[in-house]
C-alpha positions as CSV (number, residue, x, y, z in Angstrom):
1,X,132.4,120.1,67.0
2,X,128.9,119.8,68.0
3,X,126.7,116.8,69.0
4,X,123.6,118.1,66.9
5,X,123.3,115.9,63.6
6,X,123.1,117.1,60.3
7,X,119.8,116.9,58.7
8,X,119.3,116.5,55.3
9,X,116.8,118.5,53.4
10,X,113.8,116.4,51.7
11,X,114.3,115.7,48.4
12,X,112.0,117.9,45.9
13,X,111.5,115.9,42.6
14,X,111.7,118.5,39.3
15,X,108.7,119.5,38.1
16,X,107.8,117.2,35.2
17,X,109.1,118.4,31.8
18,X,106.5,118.9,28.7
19,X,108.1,115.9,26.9
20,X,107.4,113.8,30.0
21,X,103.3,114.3,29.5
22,X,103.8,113.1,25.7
23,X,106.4,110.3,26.1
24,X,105.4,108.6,29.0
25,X,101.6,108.2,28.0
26,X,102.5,107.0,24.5
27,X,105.0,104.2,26.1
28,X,102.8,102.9,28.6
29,X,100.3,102.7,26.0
30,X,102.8,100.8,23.7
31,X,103.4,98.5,26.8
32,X,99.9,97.6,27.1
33,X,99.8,97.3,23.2
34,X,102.5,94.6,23.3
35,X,101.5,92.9,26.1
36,X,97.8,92.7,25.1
37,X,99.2,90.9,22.1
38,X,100.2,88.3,23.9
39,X,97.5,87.5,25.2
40,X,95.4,88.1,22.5
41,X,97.5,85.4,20.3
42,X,97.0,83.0,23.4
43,X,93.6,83.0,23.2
44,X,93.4,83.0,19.1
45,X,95.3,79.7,19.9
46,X,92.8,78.1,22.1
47,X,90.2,79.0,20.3
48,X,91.3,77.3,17.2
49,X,92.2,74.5,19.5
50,X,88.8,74.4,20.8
51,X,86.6,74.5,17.7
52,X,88.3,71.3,16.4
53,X,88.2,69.7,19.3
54,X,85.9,67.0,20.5
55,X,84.2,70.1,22.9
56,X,83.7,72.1,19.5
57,X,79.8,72.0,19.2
58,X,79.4,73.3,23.2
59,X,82.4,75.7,22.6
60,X,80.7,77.5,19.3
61,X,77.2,76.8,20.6
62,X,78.1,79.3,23.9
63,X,79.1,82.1,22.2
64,X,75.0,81.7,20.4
65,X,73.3,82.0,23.8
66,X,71.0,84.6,24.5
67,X,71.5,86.8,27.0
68,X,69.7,90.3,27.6
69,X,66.6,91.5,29.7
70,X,63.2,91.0,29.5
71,X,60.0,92.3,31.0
72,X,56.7,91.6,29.4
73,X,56.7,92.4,26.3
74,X,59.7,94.4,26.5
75,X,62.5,92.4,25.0
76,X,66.5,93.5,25.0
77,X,68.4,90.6,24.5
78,X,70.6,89.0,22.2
79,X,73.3,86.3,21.7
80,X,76.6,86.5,23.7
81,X,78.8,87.1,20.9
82,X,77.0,90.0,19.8
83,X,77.0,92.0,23.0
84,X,80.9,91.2,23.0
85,X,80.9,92.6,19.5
86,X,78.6,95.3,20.1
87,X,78.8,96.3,23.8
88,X,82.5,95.5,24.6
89,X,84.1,96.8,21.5
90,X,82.4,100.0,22.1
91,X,85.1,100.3,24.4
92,X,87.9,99.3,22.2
93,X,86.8,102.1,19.9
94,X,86.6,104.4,22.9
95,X,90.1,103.9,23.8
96,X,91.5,104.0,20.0
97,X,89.5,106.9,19.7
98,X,91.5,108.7,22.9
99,X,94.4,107.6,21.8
100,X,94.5,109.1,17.8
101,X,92.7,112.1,19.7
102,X,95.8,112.5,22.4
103,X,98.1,111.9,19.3
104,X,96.4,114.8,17.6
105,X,96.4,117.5,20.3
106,X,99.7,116.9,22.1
107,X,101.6,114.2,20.2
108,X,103.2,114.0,16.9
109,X,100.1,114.0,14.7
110,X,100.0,118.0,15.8
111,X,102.4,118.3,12.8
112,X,100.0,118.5,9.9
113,X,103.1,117.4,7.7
114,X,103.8,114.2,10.1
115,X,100.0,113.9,10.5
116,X,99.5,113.4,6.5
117,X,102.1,110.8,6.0
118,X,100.0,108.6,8.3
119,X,96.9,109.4,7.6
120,X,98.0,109.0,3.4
121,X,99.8,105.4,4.7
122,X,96.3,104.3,6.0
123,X,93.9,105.5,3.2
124,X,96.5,103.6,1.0
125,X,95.9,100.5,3.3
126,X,92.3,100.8,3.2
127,X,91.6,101.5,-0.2
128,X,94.2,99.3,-2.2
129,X,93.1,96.4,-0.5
130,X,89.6,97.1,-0.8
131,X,89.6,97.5,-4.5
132,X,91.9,94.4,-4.8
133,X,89.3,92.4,-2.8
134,X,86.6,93.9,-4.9
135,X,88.3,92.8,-8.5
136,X,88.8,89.3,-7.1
137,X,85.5,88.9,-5.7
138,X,83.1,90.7,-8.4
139,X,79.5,89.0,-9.1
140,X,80.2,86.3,-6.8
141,X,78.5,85.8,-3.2
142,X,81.6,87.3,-1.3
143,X,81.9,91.0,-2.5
144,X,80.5,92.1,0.5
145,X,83.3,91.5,2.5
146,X,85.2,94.6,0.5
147,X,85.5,96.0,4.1
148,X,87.2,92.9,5.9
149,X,90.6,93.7,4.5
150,X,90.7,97.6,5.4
151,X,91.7,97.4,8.7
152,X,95.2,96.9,11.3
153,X,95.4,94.9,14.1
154,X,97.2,97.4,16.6
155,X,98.3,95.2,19.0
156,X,99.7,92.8,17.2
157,X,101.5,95.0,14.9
158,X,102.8,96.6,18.4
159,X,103.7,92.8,19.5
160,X,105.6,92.4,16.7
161,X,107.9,95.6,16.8
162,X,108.0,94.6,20.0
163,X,110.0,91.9,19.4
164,X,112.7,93.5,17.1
165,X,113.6,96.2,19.7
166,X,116.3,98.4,19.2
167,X,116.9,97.5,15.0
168,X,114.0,99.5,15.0
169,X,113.5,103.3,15.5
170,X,111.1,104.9,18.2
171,X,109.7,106.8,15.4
172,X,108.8,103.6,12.9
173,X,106.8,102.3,16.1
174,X,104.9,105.5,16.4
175,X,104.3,105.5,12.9
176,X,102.6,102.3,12.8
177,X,100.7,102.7,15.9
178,X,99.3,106.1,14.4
179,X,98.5,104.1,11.0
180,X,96.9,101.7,12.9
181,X,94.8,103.8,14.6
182,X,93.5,106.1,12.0
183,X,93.3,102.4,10.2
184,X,90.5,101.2,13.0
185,X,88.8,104.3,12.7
186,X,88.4,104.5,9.4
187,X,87.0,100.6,9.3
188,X,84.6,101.7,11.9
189,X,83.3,104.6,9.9
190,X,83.2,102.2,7.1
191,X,81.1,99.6,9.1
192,X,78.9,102.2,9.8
193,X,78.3,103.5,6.4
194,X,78.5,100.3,4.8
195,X,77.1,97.7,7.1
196,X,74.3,99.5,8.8
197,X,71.0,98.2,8.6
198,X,67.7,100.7,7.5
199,X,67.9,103.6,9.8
200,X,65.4,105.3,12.5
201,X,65.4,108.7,12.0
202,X,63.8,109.5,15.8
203,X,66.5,107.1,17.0
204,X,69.3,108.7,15.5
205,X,67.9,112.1,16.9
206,X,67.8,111.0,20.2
207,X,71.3,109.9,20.1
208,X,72.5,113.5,18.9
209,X,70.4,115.1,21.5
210,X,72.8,112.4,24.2
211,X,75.5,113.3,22.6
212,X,74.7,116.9,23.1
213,X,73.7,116.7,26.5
214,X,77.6,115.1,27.0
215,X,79.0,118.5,25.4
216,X,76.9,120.4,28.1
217,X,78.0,118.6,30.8
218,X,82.1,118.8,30.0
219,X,80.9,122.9,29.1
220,X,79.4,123.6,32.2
221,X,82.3,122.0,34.2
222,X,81.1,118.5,35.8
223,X,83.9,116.5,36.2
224,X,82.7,113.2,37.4
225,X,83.2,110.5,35.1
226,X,79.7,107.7,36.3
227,X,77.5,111.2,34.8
228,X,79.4,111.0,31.4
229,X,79.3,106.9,31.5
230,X,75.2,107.2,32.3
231,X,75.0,109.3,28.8
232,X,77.0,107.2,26.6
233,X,75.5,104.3,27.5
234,X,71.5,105.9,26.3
235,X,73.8,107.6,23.4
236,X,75.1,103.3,22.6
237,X,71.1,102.4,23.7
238,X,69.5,105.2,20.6
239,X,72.7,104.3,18.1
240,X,71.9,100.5,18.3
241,X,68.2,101.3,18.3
242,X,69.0,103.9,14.9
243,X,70.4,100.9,13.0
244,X,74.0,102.3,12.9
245,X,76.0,99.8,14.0
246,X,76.6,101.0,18.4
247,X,80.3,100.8,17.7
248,X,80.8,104.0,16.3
249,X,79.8,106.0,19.9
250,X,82.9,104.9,21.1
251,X,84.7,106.7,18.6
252,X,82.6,110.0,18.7
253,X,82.6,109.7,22.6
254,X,86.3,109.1,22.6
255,X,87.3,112.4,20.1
256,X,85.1,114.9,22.2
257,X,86.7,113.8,25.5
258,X,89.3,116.6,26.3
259,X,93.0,116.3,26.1
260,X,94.4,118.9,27.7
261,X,94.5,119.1,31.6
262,X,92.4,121.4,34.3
263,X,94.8,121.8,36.7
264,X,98.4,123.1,35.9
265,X,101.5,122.0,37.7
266,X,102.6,125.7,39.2
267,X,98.3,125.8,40.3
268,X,98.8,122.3,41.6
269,X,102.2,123.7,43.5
270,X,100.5,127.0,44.8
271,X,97.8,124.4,46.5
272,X,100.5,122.2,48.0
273,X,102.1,125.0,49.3
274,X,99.1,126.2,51.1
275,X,98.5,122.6,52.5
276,X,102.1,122.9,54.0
277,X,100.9,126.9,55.5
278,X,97.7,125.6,57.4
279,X,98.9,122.5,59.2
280,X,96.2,119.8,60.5
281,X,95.0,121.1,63.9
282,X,94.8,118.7,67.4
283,X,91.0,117.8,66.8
284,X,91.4,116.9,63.3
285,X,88.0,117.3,62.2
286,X,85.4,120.6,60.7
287,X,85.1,122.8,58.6
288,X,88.8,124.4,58.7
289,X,91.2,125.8,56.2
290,X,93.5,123.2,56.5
291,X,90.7,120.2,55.4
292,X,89.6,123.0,52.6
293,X,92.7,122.8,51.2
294,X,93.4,119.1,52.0
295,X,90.7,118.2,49.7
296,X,91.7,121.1,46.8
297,X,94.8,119.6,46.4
298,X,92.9,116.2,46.1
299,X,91.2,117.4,43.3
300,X,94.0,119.2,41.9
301,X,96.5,116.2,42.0
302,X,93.5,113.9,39.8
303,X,93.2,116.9,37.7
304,X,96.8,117.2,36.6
305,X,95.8,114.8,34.6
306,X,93.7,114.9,31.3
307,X,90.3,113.7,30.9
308,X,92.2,111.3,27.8
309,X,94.9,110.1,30.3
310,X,93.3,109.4,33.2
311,X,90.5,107.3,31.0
312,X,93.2,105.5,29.0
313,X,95.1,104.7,32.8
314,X,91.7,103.0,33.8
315,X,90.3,101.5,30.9
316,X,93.0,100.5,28.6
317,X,94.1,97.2,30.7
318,X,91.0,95.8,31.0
319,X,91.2,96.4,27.0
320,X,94.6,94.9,26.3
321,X,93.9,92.0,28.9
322,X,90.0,91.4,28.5
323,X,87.9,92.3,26.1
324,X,90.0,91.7,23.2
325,X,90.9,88.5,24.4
326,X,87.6,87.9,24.9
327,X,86.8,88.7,21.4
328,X,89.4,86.7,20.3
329,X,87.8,83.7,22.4
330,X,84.7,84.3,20.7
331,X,85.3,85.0,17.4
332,X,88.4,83.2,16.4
333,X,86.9,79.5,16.5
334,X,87.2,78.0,12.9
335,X,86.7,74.6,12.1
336,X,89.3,73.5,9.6
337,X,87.0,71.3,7.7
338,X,88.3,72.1,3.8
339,X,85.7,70.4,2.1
340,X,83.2,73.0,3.4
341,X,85.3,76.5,2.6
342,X,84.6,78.7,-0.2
343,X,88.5,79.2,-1.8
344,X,88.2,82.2,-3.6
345,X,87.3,83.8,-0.7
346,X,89.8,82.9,1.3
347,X,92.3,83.7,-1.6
348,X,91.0,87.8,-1.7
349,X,91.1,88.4,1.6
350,X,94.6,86.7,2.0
351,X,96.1,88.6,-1.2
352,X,93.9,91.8,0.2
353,X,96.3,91.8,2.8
354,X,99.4,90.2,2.0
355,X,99.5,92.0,-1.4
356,X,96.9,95.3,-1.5
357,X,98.0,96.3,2.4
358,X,102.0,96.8,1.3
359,X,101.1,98.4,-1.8
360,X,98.4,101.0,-0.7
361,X,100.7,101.9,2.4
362,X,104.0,102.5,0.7
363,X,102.4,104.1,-2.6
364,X,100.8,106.4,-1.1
365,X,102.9,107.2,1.2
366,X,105.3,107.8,-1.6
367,X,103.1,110.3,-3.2
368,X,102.4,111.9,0.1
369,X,106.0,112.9,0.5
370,X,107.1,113.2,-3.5
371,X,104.1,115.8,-3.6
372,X,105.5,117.9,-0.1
373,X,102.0,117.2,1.7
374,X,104.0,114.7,4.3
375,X,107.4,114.6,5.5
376,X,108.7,111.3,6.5
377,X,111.2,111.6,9.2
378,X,115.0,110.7,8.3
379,X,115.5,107.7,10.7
380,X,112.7,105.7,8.6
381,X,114.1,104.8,5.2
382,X,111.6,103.3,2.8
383,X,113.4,100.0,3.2
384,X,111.9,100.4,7.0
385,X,108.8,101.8,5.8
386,X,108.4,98.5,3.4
387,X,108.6,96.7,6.1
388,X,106.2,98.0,9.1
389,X,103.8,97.8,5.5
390,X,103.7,94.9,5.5
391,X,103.2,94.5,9.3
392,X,100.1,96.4,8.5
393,X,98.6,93.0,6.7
394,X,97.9,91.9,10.1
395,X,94.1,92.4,10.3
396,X,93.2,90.1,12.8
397,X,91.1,91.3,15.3
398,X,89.3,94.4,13.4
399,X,89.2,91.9,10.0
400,X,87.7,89.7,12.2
401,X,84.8,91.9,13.6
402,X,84.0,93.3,9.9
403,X,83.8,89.6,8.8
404,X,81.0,89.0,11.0
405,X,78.8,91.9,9.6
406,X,80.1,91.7,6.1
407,X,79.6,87.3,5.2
408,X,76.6,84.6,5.2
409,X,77.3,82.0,7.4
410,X,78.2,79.6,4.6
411,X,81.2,82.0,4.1
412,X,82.5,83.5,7.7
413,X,85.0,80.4,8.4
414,X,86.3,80.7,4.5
415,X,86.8,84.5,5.7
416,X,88.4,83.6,8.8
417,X,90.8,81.3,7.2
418,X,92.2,84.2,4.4
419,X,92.3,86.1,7.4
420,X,94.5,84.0,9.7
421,X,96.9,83.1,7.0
422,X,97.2,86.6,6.3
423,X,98.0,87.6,9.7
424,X,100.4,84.6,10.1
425,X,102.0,85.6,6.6
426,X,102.4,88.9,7.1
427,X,103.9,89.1,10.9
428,X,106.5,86.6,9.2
429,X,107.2,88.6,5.9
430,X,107.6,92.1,7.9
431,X,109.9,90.5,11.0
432,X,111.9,88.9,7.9
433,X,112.5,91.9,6.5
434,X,113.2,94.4,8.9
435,X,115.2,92.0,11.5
436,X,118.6,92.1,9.7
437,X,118.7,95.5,10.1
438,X,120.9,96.0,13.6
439,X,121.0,99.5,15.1
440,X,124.5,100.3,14.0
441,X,123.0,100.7,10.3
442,X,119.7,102.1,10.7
443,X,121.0,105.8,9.8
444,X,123.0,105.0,6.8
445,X,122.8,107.3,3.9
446,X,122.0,104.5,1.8
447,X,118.5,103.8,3.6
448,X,117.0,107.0,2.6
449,X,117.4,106.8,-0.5
């Protein structure tokens, strides 16, 4: 026998398996999603609870103060809600845009055939309702709001699968948050086209000269993130100064940020290793081969991780848990005063997306897969796929941001109202019907017919 303890090795975690970089991403991003929701309805709530309140006129009268800079004659300023519109929702486009652009270099959305049944499902559930909208609004003061009932609300379509758990498959939730995304991108290429003001061509040249400069920074290898922040803020400064509406650098920053990662896990092992070969010396300090690779494999662990990831790590909470919120806070107010709302307005954006949401998304996603451009996968029936359609009715947050560009004053709170009984209407009508459903019975052969 001898006196000498055994020692047990350190445990060496397993490298990290593929799947691991595309599953754990997504689910922390579906996390946030549900969460945010939350928070978001929280805030819809008070909002509404403040604008018919006796602190209404103070509440609605904050969000018209002007804030900005000025220096002689230079003037950049405008009202509070409009930088929360403009400047903050940049980055709620920035993070959509990383997401659909993560989705279509290492997720599902790789699959052209998986791809196209989304991306069908979400031209169907722009267009329908659109066309619905126009028909019910044409020759009368409201048509240009065609564009309000285009768009998803992602998180609270998230927040609401959240809730049903497991009657619901992993791959109906990815479905929806996919729709949802292309959905938002879509409306923000729409707000651009459609509700853009008269364009500066010297403007709009500048912006794609930023926007080039970005490219030749990511080409010629700088990695810091403030350099790439510096250019997309002038790129937002020449977009808003062009007349397109700002928004839409989020989207074209967010799809040329990479996806893939720098730094491989068997490169980030072979640095570790050589960490472990020059142990720290007594003094600690200098030039030596053990701080050289001390701060290579410091670089090296941050660069295991995509440009996409680690962006969507820093910025998506204070998106889930601020700015929409904020937005919500801002833009949500209505004051219920019947007398003064326009009915017919209220009545096409509410059948827009109660009625023109479920039937774009499931026609064409019928067509899609009866014509063998999409495959739907075999745990969603169409049962399943009725209901996250009409889930996709909820247009809170993006309806509301296209309402603000798209109606007159005298019509934004009739707008507003079509658009929260929507939302209300259709969270209810898509829980209802896929809720019965308990996990036992998703697979039957019955549901796919």
């Amino acid at each position: 026998m001898t006196d000498d303890p055994q020692v047990e090795p350190p445990f060496t975690p397993l490298p990290s398996a593929y799947v691991d970089r595309l599953t754990k991403p997504l689910a922390r991003f579906l996390r946030i999603e549900a969460a945010g929701g939350a928070v978001l309805l929280l805030f819809t709530a008070a909002a509404l609870v403040l604008s018919n309140s006796p602190w209404a006129h103070p509440f609605l009268d904050l969000w018209e103060t002007t804030v900005g800079l000025q220096v002689g004659a230079f003037e950049f300023t405008r009202p509070l809600k409009e930088w929360i519109n403009d400047g903050l929702m940049t980055l709620f486009f920035f993070i959509v845009a990383l997401e659909l652009k993560r989705e279509l270099i290492l997720g599902e959305l790789s699959q052209p055939r998986m791809a196209a049944l989304s991306i069908a499902a979400a031209a169907g559930g722009m267009l329908v309702p659109a066309a619905l909208y126009l028909a019910l609004q044409w020759g009368q003061p409201g048509v240009t709001g065609w564009g309000t009932v285009m768009a998803t609300d992602t998180a609270f379509v998230i927040g609401c699968l959240a809730l049903l758990g497991s009657r619901i498959p992993p791959s109906l939730r990815l479905f929806m948050l996919s729709l949802a995304i292309i959905d938002d991108i879509g409306a923000i290429v729409v707000v651009a086209i459609g509700y853009s003001g008269d364009l500066s061509w010297g403007a709009l040249a500048l912006a794609a000269v930023g926007i080039a400069a970005i490219r030749a920074m990511a080409v010629m290898g700088i990695r810091g993130f403030p350099l790439y922040f510096l250019g997309g803020a002038l790129v937002w400064l020449f977009v808003d100064a062009s007349g397109i509406h700002p928004t839409i650098t989020g989207v074209v920053l967010g799809l040329m940020t990479p996806a893939r990662r720098w730094v491989s896990d068997e490169r980030l092992y072979a640095i570790l290793n050589q960490v472990v070969a020059h142990p720290a010396d007594e003094l600690g300090s200098g030039d030596t081969r053990h701080r050289q690779t001390l701060l290579a494999a410091e670089i090296a662990a941050r660069e295991t991780l995509s440009p996409v990831e680690r962006l969507e790590m820093t910025l998506h909470p204070w998106v889930g848990f601020v700015i929409m919120p904020l937005f919500a806070f801002a833009n949500a107010g209505l004051r219920l005063s019947f007398d003064e709302l326009d009915g017919s307005v209220s009545a096409a954006v509410f059948f827009g997306f109660m009625l023109g949401k479920p039937v774009g998304v499931l026609t064409f996603s019928w067509l899609a897969v009866r014509t063998g451009i999409a495959t739907r996968p075999p745990d969603i029936s169409w049962r399943l796929l009725a209901g996250g359609a009409l889930l996709a009715g909820i247009g809170f947050t993006m309806a509301l941001f296209i309402a603000n560009l798209a109606f007159s004053p005298s019509l934004i709170d009739s707008a507003k109202l079509g658009i929260l009984l929507a939302s209300v209407g259709s969270a209810i009508a898509g829980i209802a019907l896929l809720l019965p459903r308990p996990a036992q019975t998703r697979h039957s052969p019955a549901d796919h017919g």
